[in-house]
Each structure stands twice: as structure tokens, then as C-alpha cells.
TIFI-334311 format. One line per field, with one value per atom (N, C-alpha, C): residue number from 1; residue in one letter; atom name; x, y, z. Coordinates in steps of 0.05 Angstrom, whole numbers, always signed. Layout:
BEGIN
num	c(NUM | ...)
residu	c(A | ...)
atome	c(CA | ...)
c1	c(X | ...)
c2	c(Y | ...)
c3	c(Z | ...)
% end
This chain:
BEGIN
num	c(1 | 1 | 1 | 2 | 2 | 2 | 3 | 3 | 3 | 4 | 4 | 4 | 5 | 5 | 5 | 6 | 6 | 6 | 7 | 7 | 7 | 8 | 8 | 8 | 9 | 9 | 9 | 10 | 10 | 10 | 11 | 11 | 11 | 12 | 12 | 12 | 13 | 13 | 13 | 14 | 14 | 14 | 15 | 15 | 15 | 16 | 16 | 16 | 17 | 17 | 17 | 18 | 18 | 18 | 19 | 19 | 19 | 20 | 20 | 20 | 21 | 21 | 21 | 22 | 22 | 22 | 23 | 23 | 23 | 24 | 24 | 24 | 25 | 25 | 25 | 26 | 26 | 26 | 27 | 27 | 27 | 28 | 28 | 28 | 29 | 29 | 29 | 30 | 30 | 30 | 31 | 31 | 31 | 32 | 32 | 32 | 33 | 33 | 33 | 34 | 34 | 34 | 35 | 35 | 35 | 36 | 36 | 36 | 37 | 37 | 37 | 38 | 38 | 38 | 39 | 39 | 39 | 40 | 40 | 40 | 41 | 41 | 41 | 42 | 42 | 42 | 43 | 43 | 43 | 44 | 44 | 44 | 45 | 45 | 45 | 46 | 46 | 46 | 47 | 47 | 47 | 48 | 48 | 48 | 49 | 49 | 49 | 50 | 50 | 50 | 51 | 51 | 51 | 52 | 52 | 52 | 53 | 53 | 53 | 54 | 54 | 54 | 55 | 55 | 55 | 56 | 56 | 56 | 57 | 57 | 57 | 58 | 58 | 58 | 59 | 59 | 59 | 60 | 60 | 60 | 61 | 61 | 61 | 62 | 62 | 62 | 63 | 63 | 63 | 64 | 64 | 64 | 65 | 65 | 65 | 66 | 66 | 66 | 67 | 67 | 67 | 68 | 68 | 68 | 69 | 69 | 69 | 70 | 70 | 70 | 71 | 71 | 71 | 72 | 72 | 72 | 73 | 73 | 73 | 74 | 74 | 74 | 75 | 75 | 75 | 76 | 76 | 76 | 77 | 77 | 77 | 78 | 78 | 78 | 79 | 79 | 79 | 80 | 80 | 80 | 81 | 81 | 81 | 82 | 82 | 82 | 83 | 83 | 83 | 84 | 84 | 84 | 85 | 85 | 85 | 86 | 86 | 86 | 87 | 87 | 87 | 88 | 88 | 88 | 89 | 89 | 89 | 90 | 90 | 90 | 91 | 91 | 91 | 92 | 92 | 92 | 93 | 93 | 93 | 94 | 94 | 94 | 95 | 95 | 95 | 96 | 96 | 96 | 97 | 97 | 97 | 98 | 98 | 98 | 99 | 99 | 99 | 100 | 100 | 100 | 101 | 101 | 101 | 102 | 102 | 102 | 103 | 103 | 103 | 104 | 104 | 104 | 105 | 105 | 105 | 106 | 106 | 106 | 107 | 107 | 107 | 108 | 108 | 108 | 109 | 109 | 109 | 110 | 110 | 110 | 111 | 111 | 111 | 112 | 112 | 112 | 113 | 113 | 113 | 114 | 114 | 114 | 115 | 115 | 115 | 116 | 116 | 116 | 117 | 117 | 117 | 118 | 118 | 118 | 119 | 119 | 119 | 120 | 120 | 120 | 121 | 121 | 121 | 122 | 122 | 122 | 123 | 123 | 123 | 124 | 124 | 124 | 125 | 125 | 125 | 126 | 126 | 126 | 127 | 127 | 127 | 128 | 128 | 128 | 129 | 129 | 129 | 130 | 130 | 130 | 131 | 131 | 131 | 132 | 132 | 132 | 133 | 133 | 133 | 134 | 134 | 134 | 135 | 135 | 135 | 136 | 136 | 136 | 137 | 137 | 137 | 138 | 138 | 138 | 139 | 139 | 139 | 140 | 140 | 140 | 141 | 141 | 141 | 142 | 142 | 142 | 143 | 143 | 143 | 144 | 144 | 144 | 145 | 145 | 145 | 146 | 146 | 146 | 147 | 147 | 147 | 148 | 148 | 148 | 149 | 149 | 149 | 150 | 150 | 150 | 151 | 151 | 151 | 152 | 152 | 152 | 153 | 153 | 153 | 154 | 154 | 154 | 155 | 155 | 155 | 156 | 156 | 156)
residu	c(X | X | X | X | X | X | X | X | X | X | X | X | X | X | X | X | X | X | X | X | X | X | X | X | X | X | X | X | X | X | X | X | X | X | X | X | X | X | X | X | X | X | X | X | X | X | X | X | X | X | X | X | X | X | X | X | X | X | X | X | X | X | X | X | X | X | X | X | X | X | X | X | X | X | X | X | X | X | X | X | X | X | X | X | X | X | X | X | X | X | X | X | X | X | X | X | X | X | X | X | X | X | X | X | X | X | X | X | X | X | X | X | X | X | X | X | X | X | X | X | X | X | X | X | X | X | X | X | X | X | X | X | X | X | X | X | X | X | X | X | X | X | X | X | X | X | X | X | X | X | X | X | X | X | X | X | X | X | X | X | X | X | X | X | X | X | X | X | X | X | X | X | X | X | X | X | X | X | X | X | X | X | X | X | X | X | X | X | X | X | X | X | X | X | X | X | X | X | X | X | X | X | X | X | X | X | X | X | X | X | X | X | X | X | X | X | X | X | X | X | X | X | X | X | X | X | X | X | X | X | X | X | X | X | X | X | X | X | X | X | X | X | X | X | X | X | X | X | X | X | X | X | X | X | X | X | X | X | X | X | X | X | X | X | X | X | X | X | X | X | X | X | X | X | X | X | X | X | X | X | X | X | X | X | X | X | X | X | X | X | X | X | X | X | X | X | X | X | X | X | X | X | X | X | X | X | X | X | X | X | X | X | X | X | X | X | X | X | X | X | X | X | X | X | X | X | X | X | X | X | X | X | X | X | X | X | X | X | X | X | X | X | X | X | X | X | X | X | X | X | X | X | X | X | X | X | X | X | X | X | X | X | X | X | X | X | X | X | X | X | X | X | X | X | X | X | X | X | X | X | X | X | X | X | X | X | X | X | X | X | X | X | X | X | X | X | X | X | X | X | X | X | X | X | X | X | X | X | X | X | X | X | X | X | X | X | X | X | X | X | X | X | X | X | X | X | X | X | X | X | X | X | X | X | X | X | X | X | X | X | X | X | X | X | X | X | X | X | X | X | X | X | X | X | X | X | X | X | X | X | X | X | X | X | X | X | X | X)
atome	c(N | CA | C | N | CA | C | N | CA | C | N | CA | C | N | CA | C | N | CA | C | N | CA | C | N | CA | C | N | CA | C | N | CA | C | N | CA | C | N | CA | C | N | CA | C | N | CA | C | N | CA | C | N | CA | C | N | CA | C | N | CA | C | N | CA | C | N | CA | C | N | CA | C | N | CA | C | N | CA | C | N | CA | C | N | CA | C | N | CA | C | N | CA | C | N | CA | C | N | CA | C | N | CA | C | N | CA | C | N | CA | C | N | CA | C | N | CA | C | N | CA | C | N | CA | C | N | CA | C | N | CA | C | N | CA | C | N | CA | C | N | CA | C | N | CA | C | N | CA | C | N | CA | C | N | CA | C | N | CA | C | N | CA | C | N | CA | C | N | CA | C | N | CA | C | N | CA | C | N | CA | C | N | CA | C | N | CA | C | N | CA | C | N | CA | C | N | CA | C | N | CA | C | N | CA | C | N | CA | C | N | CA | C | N | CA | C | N | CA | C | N | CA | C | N | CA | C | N | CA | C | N | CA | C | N | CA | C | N | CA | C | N | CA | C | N | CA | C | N | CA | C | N | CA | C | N | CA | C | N | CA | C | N | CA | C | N | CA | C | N | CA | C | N | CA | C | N | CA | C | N | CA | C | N | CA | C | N | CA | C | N | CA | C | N | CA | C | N | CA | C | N | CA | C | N | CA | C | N | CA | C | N | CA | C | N | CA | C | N | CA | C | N | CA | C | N | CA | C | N | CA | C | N | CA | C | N | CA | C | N | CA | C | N | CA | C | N | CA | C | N | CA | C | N | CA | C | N | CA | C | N | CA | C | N | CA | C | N | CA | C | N | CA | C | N | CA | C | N | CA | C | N | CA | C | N | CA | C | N | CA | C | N | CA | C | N | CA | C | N | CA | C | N | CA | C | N | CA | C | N | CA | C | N | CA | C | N | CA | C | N | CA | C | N | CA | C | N | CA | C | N | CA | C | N | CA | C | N | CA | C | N | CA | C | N | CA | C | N | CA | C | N | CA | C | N | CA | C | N | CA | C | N | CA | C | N | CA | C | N | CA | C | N | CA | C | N | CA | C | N | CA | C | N | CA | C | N | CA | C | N | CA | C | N | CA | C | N | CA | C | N | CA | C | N | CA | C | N | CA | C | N | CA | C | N | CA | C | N | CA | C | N | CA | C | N | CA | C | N | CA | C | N | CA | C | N | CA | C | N | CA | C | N | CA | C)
c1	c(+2597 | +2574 | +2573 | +2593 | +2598 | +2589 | +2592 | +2589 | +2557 | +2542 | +2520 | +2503 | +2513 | +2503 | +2494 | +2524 | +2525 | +2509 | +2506 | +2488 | +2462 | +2447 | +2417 | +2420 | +2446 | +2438 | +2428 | +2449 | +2454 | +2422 | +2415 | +2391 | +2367 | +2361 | +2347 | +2346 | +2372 | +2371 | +2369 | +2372 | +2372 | +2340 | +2329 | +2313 | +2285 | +2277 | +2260 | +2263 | +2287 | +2292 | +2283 | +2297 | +2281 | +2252 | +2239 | +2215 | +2199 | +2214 | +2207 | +2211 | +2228 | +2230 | +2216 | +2193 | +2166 | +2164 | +2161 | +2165 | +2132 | +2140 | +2110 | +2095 | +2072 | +2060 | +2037 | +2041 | +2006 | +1990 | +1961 | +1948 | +1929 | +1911 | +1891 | +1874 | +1850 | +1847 | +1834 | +1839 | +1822 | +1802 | +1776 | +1762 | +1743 | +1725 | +1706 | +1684 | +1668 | +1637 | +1623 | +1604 | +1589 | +1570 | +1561 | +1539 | +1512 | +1505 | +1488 | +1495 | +1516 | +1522 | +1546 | +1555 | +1564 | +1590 | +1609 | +1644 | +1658 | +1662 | +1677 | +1703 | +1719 | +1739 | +1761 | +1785 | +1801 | +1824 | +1826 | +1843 | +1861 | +1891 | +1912 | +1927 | +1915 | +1926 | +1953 | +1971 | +1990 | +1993 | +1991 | +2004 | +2029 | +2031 | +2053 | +2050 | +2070 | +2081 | +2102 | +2095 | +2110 | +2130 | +2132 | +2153 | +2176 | +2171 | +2192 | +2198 | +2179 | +2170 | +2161 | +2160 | +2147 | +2120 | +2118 | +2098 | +2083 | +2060 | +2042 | +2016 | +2014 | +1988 | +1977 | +1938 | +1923 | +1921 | +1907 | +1898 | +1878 | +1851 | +1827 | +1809 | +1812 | +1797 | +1798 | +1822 | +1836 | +1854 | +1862 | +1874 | +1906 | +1916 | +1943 | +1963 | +1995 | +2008 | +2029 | +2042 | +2061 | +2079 | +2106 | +2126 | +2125 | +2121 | +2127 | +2149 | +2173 | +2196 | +2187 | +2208 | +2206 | +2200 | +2215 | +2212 | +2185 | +2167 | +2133 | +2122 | +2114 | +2097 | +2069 | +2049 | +2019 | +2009 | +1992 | +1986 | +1996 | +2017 | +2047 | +2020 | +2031 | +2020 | +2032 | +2028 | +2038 | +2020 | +2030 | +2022 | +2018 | +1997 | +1995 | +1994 | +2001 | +1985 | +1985 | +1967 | +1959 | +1976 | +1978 | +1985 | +1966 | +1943 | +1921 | +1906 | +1921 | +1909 | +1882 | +1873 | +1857 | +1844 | +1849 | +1841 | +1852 | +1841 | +1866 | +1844 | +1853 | +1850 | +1825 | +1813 | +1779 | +1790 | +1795 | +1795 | +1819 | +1832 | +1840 | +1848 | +1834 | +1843 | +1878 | +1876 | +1906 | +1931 | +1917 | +1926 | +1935 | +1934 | +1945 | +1927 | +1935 | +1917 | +1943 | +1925 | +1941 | +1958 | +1976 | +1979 | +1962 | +1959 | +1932 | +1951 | +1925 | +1948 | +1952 | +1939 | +1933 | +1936 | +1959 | +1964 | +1950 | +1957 | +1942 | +1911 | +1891 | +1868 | +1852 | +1867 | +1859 | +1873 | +1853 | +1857 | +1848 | +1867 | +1863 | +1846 | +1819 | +1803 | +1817 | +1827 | +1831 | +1810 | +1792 | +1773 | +1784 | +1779 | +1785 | +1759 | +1768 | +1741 | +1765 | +1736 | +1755 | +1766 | +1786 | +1798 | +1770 | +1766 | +1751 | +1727 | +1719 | +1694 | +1691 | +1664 | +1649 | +1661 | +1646 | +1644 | +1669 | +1694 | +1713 | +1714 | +1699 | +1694 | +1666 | +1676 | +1664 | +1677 | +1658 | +1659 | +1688 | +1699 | +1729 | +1753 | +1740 | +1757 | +1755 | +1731 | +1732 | +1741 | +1744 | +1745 | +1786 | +1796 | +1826 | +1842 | +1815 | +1824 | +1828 | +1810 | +1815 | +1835 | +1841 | +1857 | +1884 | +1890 | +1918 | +1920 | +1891 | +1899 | +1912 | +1893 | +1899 | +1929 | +1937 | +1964 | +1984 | +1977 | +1991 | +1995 | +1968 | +1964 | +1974 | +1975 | +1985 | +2013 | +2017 | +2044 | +2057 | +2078 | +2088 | +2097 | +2084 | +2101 | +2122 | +2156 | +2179 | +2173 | +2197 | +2198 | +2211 | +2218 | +2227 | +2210 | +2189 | +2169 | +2149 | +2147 | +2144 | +2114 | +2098 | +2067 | +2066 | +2049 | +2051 | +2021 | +2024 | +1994 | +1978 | +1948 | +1924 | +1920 | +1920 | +1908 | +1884 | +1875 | +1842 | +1833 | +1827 | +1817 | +1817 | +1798 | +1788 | +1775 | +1781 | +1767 | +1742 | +1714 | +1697 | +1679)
c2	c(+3099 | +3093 | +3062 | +3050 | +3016 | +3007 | +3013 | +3002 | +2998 | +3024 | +3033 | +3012 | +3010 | +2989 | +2963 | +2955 | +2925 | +2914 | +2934 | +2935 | +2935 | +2945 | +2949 | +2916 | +2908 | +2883 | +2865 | +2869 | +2837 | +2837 | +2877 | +2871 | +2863 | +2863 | +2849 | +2832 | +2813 | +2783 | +2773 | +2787 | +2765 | +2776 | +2800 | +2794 | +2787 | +2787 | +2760 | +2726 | +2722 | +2705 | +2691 | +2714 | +2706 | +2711 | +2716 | +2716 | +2693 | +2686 | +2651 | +2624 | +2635 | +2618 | +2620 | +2616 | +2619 | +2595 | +2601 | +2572 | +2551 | +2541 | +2522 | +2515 | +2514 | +2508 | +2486 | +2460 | +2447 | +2457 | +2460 | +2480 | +2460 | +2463 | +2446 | +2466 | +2444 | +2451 | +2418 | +2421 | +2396 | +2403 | +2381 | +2383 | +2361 | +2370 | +2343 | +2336 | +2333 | +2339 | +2334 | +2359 | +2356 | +2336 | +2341 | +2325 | +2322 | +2351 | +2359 | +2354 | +2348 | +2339 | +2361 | +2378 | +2402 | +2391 | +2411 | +2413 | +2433 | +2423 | +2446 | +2444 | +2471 | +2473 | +2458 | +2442 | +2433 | +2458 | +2463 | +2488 | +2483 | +2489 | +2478 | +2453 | +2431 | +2409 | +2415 | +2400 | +2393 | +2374 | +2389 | +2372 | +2372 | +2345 | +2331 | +2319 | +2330 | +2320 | +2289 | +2271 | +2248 | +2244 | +2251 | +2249 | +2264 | +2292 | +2314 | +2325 | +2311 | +2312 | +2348 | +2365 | +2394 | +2389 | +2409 | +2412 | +2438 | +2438 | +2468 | +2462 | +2482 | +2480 | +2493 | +2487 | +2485 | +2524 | +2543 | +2574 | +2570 | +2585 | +2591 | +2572 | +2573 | +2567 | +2540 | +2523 | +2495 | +2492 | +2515 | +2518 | +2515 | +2500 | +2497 | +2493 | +2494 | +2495 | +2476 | +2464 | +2444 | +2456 | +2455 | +2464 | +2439 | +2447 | +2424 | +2427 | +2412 | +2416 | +2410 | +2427 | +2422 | +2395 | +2370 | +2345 | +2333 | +2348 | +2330 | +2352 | +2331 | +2337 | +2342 | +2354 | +2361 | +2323 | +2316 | +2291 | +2274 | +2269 | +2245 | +2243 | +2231 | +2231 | +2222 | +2243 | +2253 | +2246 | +2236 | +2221 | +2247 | +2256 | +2277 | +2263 | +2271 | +2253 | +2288 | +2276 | +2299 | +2281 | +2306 | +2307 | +2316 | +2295 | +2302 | +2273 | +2285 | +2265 | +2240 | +2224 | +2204 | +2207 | +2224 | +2225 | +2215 | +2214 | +2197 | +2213 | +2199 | +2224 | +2190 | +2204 | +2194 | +2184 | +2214 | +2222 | +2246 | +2243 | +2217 | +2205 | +2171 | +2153 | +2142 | +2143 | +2131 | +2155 | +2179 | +2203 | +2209 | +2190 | +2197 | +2203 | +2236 | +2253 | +2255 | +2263 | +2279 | +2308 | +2313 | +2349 | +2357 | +2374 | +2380 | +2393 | +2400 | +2419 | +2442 | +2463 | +2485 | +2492 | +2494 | +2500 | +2517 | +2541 | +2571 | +2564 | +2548 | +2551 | +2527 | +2507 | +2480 | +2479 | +2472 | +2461 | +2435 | +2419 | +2385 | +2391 | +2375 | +2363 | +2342 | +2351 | +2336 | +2325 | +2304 | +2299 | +2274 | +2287 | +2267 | +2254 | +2235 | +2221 | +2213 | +2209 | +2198 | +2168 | +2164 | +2135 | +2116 | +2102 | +2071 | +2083 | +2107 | +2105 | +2091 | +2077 | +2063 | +2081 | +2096 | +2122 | +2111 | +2105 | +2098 | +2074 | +2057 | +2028 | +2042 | +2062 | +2067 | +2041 | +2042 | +2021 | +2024 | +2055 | +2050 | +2039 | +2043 | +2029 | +2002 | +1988 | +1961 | +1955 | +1963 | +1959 | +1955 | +1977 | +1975 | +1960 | +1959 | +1940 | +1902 | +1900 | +1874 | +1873 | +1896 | +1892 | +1881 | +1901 | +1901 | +1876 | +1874 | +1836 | +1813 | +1814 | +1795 | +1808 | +1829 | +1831 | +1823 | +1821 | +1810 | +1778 | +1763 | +1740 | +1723 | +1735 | +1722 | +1709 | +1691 | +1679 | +1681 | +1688 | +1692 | +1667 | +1668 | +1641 | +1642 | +1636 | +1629 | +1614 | +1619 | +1608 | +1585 | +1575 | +1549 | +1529 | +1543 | +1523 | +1502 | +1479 | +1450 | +1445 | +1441 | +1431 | +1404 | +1391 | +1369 | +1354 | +1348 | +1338 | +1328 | +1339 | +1328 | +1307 | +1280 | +1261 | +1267 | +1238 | +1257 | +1229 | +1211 | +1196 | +1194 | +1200 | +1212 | +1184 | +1172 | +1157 | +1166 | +1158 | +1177 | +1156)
c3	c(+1662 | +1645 | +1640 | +1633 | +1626 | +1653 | +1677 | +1698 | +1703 | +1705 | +1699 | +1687 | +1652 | +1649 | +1640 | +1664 | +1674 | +1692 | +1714 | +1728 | +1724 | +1707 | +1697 | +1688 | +1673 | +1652 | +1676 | +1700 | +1725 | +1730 | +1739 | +1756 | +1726 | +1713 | +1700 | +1683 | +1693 | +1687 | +1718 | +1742 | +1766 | +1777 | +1775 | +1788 | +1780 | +1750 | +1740 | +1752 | +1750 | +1755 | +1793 | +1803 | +1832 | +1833 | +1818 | +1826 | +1812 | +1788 | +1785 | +1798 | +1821 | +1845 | +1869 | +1864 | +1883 | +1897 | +1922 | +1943 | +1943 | +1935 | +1926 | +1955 | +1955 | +1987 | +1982 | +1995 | +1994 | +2019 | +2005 | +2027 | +2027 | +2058 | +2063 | +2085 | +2101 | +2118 | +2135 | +2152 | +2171 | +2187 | +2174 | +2193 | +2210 | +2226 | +2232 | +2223 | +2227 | +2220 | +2252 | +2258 | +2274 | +2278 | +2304 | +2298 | +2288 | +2280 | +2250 | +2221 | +2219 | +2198 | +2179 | +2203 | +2184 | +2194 | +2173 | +2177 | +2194 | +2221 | +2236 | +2228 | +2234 | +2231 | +2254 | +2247 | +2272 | +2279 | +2301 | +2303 | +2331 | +2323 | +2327 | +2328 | +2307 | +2298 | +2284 | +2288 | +2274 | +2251 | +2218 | +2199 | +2192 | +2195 | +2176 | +2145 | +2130 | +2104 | +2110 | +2100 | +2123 | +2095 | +2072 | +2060 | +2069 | +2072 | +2081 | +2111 | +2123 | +2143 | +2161 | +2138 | +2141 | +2145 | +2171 | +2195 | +2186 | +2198 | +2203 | +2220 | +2236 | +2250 | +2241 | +2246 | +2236 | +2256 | +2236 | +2247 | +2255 | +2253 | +2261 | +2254 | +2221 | +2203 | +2198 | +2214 | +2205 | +2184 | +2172 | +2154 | +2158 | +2137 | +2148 | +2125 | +2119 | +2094 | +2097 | +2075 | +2084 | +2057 | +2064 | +2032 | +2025 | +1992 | +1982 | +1961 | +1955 | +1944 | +1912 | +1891 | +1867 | +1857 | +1873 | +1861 | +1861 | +1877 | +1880 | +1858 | +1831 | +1816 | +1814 | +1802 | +1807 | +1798 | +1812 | +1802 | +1820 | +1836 | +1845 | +1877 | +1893 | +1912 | +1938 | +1963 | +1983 | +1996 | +2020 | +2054 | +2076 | +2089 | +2113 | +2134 | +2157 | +2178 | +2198 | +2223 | +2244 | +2261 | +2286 | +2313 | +2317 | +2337 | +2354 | +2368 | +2399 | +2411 | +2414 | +2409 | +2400 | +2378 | +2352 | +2328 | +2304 | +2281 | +2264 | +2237 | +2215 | +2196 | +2173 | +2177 | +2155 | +2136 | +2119 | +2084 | +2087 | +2071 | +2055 | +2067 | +2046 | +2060 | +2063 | +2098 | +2102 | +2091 | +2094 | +2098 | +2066 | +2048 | +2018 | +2005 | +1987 | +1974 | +1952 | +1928 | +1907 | +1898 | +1889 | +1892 | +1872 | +1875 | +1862 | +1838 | +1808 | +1788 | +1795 | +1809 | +1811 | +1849 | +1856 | +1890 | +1901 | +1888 | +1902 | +1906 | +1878 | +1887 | +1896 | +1896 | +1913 | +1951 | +1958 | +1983 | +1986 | +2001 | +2008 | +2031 | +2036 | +2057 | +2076 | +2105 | +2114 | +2133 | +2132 | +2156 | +2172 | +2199 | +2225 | +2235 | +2253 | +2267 | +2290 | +2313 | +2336 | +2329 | +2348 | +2353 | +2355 | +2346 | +2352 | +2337 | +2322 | +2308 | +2279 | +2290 | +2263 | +2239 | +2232 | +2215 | +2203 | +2202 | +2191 | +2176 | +2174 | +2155 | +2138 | +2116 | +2091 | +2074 | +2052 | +2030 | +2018 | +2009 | +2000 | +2023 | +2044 | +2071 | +2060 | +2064 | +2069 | +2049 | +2019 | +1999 | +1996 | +2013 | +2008 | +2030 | +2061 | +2081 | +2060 | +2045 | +2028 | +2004 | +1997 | +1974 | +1991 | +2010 | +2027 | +2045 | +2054 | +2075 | +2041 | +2022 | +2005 | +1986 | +1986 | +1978 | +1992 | +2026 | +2047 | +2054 | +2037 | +2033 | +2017 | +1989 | +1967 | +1970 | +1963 | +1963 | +1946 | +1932 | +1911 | +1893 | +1880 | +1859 | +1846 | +1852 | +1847 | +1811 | +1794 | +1760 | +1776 | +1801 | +1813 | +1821 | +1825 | +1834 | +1809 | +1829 | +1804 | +1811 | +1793 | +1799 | +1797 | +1805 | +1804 | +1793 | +1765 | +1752 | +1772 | +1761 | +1784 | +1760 | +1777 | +1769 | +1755 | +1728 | +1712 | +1734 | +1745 | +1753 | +1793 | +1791 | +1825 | +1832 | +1861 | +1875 | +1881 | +1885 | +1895 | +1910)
% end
């Protein structure tokens, strides 16, 4: 009888417990846009999670899943990239999207465009192509560095 139940106690302290350990998934799908203007599906692309580097190809639908480990919080933000020959990924830009709060009922938009298309210098492009040339630009000013008074009297 004692044995009995010890047993009932184990199995209903362990198996709540495993079922609060639900393997977390970011879900998406990739796609293109035709040339009507609609969203086809990309089907058999390879995503990458480039933090963890967990893969999935894309099903029917373009649909595809990447694990994502306890330490990535809803909000933090995670880098995808594709495996697919001369394509590269639109939106998000530079492959970084947010985890969303809600996994099961969000899916990330992945949209591609081919290699060398216009269509890829949208305004938030150009807009982060300048933030990043002039972050690359800036020179850093050293607490070492000495100025040297501008004269108030100019030859002219």
C-alpha cells in the first residue's frame, strides 16, 4: 500500500511537470511576391536561426520552424537567414525580426527578392544603409584628445 502511494505522489509531481516543459518553436513562413503583386509561397528553402544555428525547411506552404531555447525572450531579437541560391531575404530587414509574445499564434514574414533587385533600397533600407556607413564613419573621440582654440580673428 505505502509503495502504491509513493508512486501516485512521483507520478503526479513529475508528470505536470513534464508537460510544463514544452519545447518552444519560432514559426514563420517565406515568401516572394509575384509579379501581380501577390505572396507566393517559397517551398524548400532552408532557415537558419544564426544565433543557434537550428535549421528547417520551408513545406508546401513556405512554412517553416526554428527551436528556440529558454534563454531568447518574447521581445529580444533573433537573426534568420535562408539557404537559396541567388536570393537574400527583403524583410526583415538584414534578416532581424523580434520573438514575438505569443509563438503558437504569430508567424514571422520572411520575404525574399532576387540578388541585384532594386526592390531592396526601400526607405528603411536607405535609412539604416546611412545610419551604419556613418556609425562606421564616426571617429571616436579619446578623454586624450586636445583641441586647439580657433582663433576669433580670421584673415579674409
Amino acid at each position: 500500500m505505502h509503495q502504491r502511494v509513493v508512486l501516485y505522489v512521483l507520478l503526479w509531481v513529475l508528470v505536470p511537470t513534464s508537460l510544463w516543459a514544452q519545447e518552444r518553436w519560432l514559426r514563420g513562413e517565406v515568401i516572394h511576391i509575384g509579379g501581380n503583386g501577390e505572396k507566393l509561397p517559397d517551398v524548400n528553402v532552408t532557415v537558419i536561426m544564426k544565433q543557434t544555428g537550428d535549421r528547417d525547411t520551408t513545406d508546401s506552404r513556405g512554412r517553416f520552424r526554428v527551436f528556440l531555447p529558454n534563454a531568447f525572450k518574447a521581445g529580444e531579437k533573433v537573426i534568420l537567414d535562408v539557404e537559396k541560391p541567388d536570393w537574400r531575404i527583403q524583410y526583415p530587414l538584414e534578416g532581424e525580426t523580434q520573438i514575438p509574445d505569443d509563438l503558437q499564434k504569430t508567424l514571422v514574414e520572411v520575404r525574399l527578392l532576387p540578388v541585384g533587385s532594386k526592390l531592396f533600397w526601400t526607405h528603411d533600407r536607405i535609412e539604416k544603409f546611412i545610419q551604419d556607413t556613418a556609425e562606421q564613419s564616426n571617429p571616436t573621440l579619446t578623454a586624450t584628445s586636445t583641441f586647439e582654440p580657433v582663433s576669433q580673428t580670421r584673415p579674409y
